[in-house]
C-alpha positions in Angstrom: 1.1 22.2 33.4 1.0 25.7 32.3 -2.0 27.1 30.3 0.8 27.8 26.9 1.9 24.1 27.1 -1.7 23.1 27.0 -2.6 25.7 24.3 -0.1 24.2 22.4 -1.1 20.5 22.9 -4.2 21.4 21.9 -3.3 23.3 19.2 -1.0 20.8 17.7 -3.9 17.8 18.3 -6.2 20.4 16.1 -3.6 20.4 13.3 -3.3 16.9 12.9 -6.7 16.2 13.2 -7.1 18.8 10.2 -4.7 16.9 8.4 -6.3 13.6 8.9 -9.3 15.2 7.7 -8.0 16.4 4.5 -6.7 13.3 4.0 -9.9 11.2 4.2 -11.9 14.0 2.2 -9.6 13.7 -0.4 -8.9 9.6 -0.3 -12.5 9.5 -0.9 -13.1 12.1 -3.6 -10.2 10.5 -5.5 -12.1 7.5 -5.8 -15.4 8.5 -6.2 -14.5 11.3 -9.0 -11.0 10.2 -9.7 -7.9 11.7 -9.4 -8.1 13.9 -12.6 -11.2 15.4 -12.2 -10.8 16.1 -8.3 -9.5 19.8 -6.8 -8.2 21.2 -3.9 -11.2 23.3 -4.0 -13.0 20.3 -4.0 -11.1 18.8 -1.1 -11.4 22.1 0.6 -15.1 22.3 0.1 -15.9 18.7 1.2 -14.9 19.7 5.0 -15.4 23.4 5.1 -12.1 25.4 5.2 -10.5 27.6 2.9 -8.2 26.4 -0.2 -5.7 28.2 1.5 -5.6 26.2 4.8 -5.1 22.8 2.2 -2.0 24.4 1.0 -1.0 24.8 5.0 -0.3 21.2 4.8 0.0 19.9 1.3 1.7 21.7 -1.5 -0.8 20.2 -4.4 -2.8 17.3 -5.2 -0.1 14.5 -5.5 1.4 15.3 -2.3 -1.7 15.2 -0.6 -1.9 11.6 -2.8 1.8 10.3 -1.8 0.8 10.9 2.2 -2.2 8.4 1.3 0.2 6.4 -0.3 2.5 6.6 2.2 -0.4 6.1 5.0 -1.4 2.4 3.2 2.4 1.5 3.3 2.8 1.6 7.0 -0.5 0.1 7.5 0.7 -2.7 5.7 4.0 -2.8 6.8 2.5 -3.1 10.7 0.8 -6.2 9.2 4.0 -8.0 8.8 5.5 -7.4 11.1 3.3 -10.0 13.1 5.0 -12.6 11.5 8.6 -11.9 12.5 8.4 -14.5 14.8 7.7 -17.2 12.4 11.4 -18.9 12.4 11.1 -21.2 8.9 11.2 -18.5 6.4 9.4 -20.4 3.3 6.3 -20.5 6.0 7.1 -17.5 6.7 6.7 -16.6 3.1 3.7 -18.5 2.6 1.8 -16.0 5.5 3.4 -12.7 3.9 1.3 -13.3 0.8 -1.9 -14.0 2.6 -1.0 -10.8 4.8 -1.1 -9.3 1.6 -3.8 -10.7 -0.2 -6.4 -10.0 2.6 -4.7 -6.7 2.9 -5.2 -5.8 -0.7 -9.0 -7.4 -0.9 -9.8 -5.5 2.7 -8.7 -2.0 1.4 -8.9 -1.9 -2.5 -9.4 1.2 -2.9 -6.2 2.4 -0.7 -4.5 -0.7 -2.6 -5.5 1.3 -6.2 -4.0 4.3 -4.5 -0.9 2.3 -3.1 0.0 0.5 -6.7 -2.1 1.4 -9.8 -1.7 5.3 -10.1 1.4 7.0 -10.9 0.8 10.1 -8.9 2.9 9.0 -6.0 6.1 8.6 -8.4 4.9 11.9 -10.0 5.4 13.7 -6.5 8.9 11.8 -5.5 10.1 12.8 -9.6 8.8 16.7 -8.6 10.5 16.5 -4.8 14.0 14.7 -6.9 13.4 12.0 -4.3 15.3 9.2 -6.0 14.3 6.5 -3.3 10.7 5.1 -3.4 11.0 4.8 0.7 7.5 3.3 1.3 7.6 0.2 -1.6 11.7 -0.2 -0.4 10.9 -1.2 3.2 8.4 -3.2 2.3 9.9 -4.8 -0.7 12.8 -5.2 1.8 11.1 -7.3 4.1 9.8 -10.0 1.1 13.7 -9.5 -0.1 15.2 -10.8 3.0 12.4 -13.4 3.4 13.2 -15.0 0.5 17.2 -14.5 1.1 16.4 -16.9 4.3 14.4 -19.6 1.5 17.8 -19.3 -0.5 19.8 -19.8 2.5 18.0 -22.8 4.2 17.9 -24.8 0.5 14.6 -23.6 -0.9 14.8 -22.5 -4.6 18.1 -23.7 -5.7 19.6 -22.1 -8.4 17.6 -19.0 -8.3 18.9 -15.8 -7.8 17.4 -13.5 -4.9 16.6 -10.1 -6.6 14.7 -11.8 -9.3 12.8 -14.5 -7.3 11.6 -12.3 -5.0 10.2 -9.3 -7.7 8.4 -12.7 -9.1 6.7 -13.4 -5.9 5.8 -9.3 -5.5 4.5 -9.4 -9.4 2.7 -12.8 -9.0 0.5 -11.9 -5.7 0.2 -8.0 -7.0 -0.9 -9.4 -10.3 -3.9 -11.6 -8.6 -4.9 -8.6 -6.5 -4.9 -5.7 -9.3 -6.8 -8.2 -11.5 -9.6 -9.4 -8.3 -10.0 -5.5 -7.3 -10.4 -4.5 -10.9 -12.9 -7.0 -12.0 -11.5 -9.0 -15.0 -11.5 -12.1 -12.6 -15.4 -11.9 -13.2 -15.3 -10.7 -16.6 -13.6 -13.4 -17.9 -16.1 -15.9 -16.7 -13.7 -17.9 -14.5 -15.5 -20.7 -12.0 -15.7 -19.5 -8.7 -14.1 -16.2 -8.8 -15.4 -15.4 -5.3 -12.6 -17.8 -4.2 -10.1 -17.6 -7.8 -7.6 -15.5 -5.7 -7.2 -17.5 -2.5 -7.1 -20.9 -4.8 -4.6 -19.3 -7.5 -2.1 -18.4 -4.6 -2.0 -21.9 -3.2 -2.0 -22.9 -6.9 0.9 -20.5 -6.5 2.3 -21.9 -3.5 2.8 -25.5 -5.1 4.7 -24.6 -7.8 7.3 -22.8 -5.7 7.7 -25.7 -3.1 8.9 -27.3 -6.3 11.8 -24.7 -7.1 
């Protein structure tokens, strides 16, 4: 191997080691200061380089926020696929919402970044990306789960599109409301276990569809 093919590999390893950097100094400022209130100079100060060199790799603060966003997708998308090989589709089901459950309780603050801010929408709006890629394939693979459901007799007379956004909203809904607290605040029993019993709660109700 020639020393300009190895000045290269190690030139392009530095880059994307860079970028992983910027990305985790600015994953955590966003949730320590917020999104609002953090900078790119603030990013650029946490791991020593120049403004300047941020901009080599992000255009501004919501792109740098839609690669975290797009960095939690994939991570949770790898997740599922693990259960690809589960053949009955309703247990299939079942184990894609406590994928995503222990998913969403494991990383909450990449979950916050994933689902509860709007600056990831902001950047595809700015970019005219019409296609939310990251929440599609993901949405896709719950879609064609519960298309199988449909198919093999579970939920008669429900339609897909609809069924499956209610499964999405349900889970998401017990995870935004676990990560953000109000399970305590509202002085349920045992809200160290409310989200894992709620979603078998869950569960019963939709063997019954």
């Amino acid at each position: 191997m020639s020393s300009k093919v190895i000045i290269a590999i190690v030139s392009k390893r530095l880059k994307e080691d860079l970028k992983v950097l910027i990305l985790n100094s600015a994953k955590k400022l966003f949730v320590e200061k917020g999104i609002e209130q953090t900078t790119i100079r603030n990013i650029a100060d946490a791991i020593g380089c120049s403004i300047g060199t941020v901009y080599v790799y992000f255009k501004d603060k919501n792109a740098i926020f839609h690669a975290l966003h797009t960095q939690g997708f994939i991570q949770l998308s790898s997740e599922f696929k693990v259960l690809l090989n589960v053949s009955n589709p309703m247990e299939r089901l079942r184990a894609m919402g406590k994928v995503y459950i222990n998913f969403a309780l494991k990383n909450r603050d990449m979950y916050d970044l994933m689902f509860n801010l709007k600056a990831p929408m902001e950047f595809l709006n700015d970019e005219k990306l019409h296609e939310w890629n990251e929440g599609k394939a993901t949405f896709d693979v719950l879609r064609s789960t519960v298309n199988e459901c449909l198919a093999a007799g579970y939920f008669k007379g429900h339609e897909l599109e609809p069924t499956a956004f209610m499964v999405w909203s349900m889970v998401h809904g017990m995870c935004s409301l676990e990560i953000s607290n109000r399970s305590v605040g509202v002085n349920i029993q045992n809200p160290e276990t409310i989200v894992t019993a709620a979603y078998e709660e869950f569960m019963k109700v939709m063997d019954k569809l």
